[in-house]
Every structure is written in structure tokens, then in C-alpha cells.
VOMIFI-28761 format. One record per atom (N, C-alpha, C): x, y, z; residue in one letter. Coordinates in steps of 0.05 Angstrom, whole numbers, padded with zeros to 5 digits, always signed. Each point is the difference from the previous one (the first is absolute). Layout:
<nodes>
XYZa;...
</nodes>
This chain:
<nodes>
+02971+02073+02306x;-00026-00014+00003x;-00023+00020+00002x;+00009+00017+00024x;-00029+00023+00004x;-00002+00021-00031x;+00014+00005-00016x;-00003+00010-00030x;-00008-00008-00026x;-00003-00034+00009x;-00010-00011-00024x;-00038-00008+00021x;+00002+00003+00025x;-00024+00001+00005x;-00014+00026-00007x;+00013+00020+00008x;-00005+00026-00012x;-00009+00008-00024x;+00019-00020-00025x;-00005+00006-00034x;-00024-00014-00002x;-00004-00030+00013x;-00024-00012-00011x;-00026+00008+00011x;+00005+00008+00031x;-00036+00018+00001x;-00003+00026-00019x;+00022+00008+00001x;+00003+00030-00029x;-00024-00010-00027x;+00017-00027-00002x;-00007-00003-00027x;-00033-00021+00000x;-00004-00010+00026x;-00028-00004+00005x;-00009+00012-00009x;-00008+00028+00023x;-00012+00020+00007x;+00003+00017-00025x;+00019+00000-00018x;-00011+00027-00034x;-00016-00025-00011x;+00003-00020+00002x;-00017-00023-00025x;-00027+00009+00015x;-00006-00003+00029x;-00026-00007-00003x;-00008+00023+00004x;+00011+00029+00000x;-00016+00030-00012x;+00002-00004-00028x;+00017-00006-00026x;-00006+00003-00025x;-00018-00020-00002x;-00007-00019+00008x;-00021-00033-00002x;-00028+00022+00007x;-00004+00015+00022x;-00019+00014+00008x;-00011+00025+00000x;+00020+00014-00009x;-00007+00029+00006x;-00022+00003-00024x;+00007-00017-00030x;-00028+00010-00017x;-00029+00000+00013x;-00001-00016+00014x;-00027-00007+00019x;-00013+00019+00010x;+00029+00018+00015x;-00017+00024+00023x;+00000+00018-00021x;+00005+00016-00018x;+00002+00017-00021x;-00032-00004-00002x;-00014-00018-00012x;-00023-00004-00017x;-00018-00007+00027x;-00029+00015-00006x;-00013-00012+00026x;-00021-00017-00014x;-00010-00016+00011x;-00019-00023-00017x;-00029+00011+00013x;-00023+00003-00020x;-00017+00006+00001x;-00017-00029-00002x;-00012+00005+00037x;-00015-00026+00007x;-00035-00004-00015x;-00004-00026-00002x;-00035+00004+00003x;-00013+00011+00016x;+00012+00011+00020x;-00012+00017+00020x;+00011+00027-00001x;+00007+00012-00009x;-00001+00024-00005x;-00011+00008-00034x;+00003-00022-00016x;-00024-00008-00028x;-00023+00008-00001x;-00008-00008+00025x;-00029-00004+00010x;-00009+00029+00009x;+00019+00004+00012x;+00001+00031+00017x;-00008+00021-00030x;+00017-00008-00017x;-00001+00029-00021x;-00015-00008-00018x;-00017-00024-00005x;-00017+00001-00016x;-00033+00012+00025x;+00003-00013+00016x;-00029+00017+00019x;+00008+00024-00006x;+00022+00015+00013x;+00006+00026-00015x;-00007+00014-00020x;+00006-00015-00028x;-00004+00016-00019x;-00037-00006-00014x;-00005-00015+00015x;-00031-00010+00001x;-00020+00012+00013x;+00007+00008+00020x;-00009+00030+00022x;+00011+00017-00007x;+00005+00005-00013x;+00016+00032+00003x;-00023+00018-00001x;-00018+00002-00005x;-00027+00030-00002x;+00002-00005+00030x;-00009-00017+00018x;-00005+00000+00031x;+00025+00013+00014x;+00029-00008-00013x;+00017-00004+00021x;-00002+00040+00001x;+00009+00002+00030x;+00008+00040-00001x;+00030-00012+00018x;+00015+00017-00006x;+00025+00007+00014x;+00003+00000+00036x;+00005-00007+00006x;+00003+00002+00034x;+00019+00023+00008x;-00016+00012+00016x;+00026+00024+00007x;+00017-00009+00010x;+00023+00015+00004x;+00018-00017+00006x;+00026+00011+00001x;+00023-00007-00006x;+00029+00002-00001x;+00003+00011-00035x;+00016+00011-00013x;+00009+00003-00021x;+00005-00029-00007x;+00000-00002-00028x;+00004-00029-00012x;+00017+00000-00027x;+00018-00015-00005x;+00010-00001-00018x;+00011-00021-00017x;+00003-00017-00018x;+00012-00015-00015x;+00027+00004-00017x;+00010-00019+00007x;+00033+00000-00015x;-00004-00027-00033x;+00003+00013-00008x;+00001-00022-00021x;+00031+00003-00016x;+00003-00031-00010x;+00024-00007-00012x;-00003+00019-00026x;+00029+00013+00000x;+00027+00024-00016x;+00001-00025-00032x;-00007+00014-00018x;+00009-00003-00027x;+00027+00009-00005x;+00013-00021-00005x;+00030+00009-00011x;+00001+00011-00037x;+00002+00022+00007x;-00005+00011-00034x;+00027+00007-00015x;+00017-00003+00013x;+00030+00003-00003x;+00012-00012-00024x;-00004-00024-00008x;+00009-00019-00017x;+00030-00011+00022x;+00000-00005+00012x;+00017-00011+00014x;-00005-00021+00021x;-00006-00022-00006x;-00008-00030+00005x;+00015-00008+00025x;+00025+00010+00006x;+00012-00012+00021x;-00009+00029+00035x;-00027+00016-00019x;-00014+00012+00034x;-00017-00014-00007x;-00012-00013-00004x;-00025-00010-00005x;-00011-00016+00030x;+00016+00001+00013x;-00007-00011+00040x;-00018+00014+00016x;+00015+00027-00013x;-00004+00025+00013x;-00028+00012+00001x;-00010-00016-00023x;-00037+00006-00002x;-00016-00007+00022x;+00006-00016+00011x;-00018-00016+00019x;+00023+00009+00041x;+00026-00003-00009x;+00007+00019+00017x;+00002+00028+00017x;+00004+00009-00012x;-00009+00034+00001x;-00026+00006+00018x;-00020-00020-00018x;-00030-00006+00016x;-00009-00013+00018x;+00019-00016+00015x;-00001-00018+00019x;+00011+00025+00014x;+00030+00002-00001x;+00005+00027+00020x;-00010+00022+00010x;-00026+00002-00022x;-00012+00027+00016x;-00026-00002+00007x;-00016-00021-00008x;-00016-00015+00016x;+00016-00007+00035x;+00024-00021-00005x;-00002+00005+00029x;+00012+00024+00012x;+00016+00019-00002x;+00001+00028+00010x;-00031+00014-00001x;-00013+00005-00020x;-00018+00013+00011x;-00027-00014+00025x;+00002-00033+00006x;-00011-00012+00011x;+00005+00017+00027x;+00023+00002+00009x;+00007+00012+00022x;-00003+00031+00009x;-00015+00003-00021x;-00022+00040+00007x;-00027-00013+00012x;+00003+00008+00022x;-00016-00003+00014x;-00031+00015-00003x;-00007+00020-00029x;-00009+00021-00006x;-00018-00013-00014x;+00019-00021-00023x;-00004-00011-00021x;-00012-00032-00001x;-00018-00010-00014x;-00008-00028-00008x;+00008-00006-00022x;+00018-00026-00007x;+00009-00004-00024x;-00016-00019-00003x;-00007-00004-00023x;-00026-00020-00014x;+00027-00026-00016x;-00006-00024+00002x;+00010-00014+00009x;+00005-00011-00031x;+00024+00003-00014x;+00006-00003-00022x;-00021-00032-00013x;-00010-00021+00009x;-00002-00027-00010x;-00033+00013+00004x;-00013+00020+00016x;-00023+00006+00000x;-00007+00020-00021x;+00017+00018-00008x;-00007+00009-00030x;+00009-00010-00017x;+00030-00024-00010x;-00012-00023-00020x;-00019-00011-00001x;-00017-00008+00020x;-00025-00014-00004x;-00020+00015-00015x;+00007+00022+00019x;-00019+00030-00018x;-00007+00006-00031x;+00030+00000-00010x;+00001+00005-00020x;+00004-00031-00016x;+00001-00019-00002x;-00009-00023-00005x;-00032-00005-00014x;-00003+00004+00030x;-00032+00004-00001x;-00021+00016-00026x;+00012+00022+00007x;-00003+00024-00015x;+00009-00020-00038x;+00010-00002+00003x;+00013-00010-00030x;-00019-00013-00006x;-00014-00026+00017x;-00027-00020-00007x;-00025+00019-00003x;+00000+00019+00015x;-00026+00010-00003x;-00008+00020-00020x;+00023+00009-00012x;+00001+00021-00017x;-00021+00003-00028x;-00010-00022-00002x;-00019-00004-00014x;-00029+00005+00007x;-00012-00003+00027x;-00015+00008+00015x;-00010+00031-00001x;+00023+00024+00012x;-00007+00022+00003x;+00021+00017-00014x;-00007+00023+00001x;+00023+00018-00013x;+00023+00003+00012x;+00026-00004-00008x;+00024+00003+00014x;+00007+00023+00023x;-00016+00024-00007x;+00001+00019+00015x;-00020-00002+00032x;-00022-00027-00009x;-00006+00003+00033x;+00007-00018+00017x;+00010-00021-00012x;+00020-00019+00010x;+00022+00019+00011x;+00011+00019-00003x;+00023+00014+00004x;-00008+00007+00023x;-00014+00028+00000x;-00016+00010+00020x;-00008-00020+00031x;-00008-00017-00013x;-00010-00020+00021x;+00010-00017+00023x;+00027-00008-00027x;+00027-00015+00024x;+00004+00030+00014x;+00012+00019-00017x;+00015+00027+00015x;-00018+00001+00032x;-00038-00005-00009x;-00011+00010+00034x;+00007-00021+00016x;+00000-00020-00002x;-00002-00025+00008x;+00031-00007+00019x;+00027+00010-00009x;+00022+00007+00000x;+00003+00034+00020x;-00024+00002+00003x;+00005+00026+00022x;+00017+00021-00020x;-00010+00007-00025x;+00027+00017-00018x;-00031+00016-00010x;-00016+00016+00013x;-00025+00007-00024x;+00019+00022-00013x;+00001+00014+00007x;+00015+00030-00008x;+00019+00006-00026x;+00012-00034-00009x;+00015+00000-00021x;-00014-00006-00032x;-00009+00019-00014x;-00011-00012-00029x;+00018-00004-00015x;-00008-00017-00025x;+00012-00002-00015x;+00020+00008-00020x;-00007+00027-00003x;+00010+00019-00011x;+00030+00012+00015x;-00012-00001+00027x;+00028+00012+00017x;+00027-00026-00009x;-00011-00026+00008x;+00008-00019+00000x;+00029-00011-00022x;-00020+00013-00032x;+00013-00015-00014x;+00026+00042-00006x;-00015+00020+00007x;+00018+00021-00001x;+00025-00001+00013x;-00004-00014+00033x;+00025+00003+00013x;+00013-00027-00015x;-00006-00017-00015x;+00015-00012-00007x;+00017-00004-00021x;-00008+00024-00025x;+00006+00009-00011x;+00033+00025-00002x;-00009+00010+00017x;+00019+00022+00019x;+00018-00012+00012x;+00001-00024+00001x;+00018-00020+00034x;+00007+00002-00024x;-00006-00020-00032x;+00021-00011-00009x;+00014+00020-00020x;-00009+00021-00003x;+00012+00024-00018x;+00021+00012+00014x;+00001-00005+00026x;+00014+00027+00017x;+00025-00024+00010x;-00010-00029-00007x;+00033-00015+00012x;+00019-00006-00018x;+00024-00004+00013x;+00025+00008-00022x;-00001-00027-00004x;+00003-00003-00034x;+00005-00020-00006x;+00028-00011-00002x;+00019+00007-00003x;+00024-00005+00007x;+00013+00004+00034x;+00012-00020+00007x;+00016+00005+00022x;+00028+00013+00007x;+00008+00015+00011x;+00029+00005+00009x;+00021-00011+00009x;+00023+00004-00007x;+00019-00021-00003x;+00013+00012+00034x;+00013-00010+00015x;+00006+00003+00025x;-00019+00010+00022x;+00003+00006+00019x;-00014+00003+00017x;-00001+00036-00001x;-00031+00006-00010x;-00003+00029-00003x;-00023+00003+00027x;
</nodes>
């Protein structure tokens, strides 16, 4: 009796994490944080940086692999080190659904101003002045030239 009570909360309890877990993965960007990054990117000549704590953003991992069954791992990876680095006490992590909005935003407005001061602007606005564009798209360049595209077979 106590083992088939055992199997059926088992088998509750994985239904309603596979029923849910897509949920916590993806964060939903409210009308109120909408609102937030369009004032944002609408002020931006006014806004200046607040001194402050170091600041940083995690954004969701491109799976460039051709291998469809990591494809989780994009949005994982980034949740994991968003919340690990949440816990540096050094550090401010900028709040993944607050730079979707950002860059959302950014997408509508792009017609407005030049892409490059839209850039600039979120970056002050985001407590990041120090990073241009150039650095930006170099280290990104380098991340993806310098990672191995193939993986190792056992544990190396």
C-alpha cells in the first residue's frame, strides 16, 4: 500500500514539474516593466548611471551546435548563472525580463534614432557605461571562435 502511495505522488509530482517547469524557464515581460523600458529608452539623454555596485546582465546562450536535443540548455545555463551570480554580494544582476523589455523596446524604436545610441543609452541606463560597442560585439566574436565545437566523449 505505502509504495503505490509512494509511485503515485512520484508520478504527481514529475507531471506537475514537466506541466510547469516551461513557465519558470521563460520570464514574462509585464506592462509594467514595458512601461519601465520605454520611459527608459525615451529618456535616455537625461538618464546618468548611479554609482553604485558593478552591474551585469546574463542573457539567453545560442545553441550553435546543430544539435536540437541541447537546445534547453540556452535558457538554462542562463538562469543558472543569473541565480549564482545573484548571490555576489559585489554584483547587481539586471533582471533578465528588464532587458527583454529593453531590447524589445529598442527593436520599436529603431527607427527613431541611430542604433548606436540606443545602445549606448540602455548600456547607461543599465549601470554598464564602460562597455562600447565595439568591445561588445569583439568579445563575442572570440567567445565563439575560441569554443570547441565538438564535445568529448567520456568524462575528460
Amino acid at each position: 500500500m505505502m509504495t503505490k502511495l509512494v509511485r503515485w505522488t512520484g508520478c504527481i509530482l514529475s507531471a506537475w514539474v514537466l506541466l510547469l517547469s516551461p513557465s519558470w524557464a521563460g520570464q514574462v515581460v509585464t506592462p509594467e516593466i514595458k512601461a519601465w523600458a520605454r520611459k527608459a529608452v525615451e529618456g535616455e539623454r537625461e538618464l546618468k548611471a548611479p554609482p553604485g555596485r558593478n552591474t551585469l546582465a546574463v542573457l539567453y546562450f545560442k545553441n550553435q551546435t546543430g544539435q536540437p536535443e541541447i537546445d534547453p540548455l540556452q535558457k538554462g545555463i542562463a538562469l543558472l548563472l543569473i541565480t549564482d551570480l545573484s548571490k555576489v554580494k559585489s554584483l547587481q544582476v539586471v533582471e533578465r525580463a528588464q532587458l527583454q523589455a529593453l531590447v524589445e523596446e529598442l527593436a520599436q524604436q529603431e527607427a527613431k534614432k541611430p542604433p548606436r545610441q540606443d545602445f549606448y543609452g540602455s548600456l547607461r541606463d543599465l549601470n554598464l557605461p564602460d562597455l562600447s560597442l565595439e568591445d561588445f560585439l569583439q568579445a563575442r566574436r572570440e567567445m565563439w571562435a575560441n569554443f570547441p565545437r565538438e564535445f568529448p566523449e567520456g568524462n575528460e
